[in-house]
N, C-alpha and C positions, 0 to 999 in steps of 0.2 A: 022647053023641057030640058034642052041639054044647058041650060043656064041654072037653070034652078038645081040640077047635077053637083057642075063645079062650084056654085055658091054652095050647098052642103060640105062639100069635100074641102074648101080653104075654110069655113068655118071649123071644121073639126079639127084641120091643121095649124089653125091659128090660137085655138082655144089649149091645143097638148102641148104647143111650146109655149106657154105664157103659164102653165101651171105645172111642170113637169116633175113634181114630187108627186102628183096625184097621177099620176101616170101610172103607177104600179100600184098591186095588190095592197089593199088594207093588209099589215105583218109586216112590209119591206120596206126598203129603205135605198137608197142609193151611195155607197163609198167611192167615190172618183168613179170608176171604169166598173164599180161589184156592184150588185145590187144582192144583198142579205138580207133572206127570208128565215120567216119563222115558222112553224109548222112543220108537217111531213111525221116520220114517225121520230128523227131526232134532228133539231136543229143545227149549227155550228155551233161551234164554244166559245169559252170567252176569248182563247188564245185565235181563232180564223177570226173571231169578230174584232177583236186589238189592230191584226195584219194586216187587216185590209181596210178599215173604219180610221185606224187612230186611236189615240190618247184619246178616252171619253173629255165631257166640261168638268162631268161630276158623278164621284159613284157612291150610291147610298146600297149597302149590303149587296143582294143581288142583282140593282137598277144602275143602269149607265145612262148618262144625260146627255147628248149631243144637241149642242144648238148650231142647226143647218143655216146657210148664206139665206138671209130673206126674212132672220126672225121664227124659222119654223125651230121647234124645238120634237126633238124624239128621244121616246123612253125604250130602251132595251134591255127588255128582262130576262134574265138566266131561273133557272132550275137549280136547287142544292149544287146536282152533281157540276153547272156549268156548262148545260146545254142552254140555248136560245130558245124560251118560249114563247116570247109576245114582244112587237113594236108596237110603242104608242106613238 
């Protein structure tokens, strides 16, 4: 019984660090040490998502492109005013 414990428990710990962009909420995203979410009743803006993310790849009107170490690619959408609505 207490085998089949820790074989659960190193599987879950084997499987969070071999994917750890899925790690967080469907909306966020990971900058170095930040992890920036979307949602709540107003997001960060485009200037706290610059300061802490980076220079986007690519920015198409209110879409910033980041392509993440691994091939993963994320979209970061702003609002007119320049708040953060939605990570793809």
């Amino acid at each position: 019984m207490i085998y089949k414990s820790i074989w659960i428990v190193a599987s879950v710990f084997i499987l969070s660090t071999l994917m750890p962009e899925r790690a967080f909420a469907v909306g966020s995203m990971r900058c170095g040490t930040h992890i920036i979410s979307a949602g709540g009743r107003r997001g960060p803006d485009k200037y706290e998502v610059l300061k802490k993310c980076g220079e986007p790849t690519a920015r198409t009107g209110n879409s910033w492109v980041y392509e993440r170490p691994g091939g993963a690619t994320r979209v970061v959408v702003f609002d007119p005013s320049g708040s953060l609505t939605r990570i793809d």
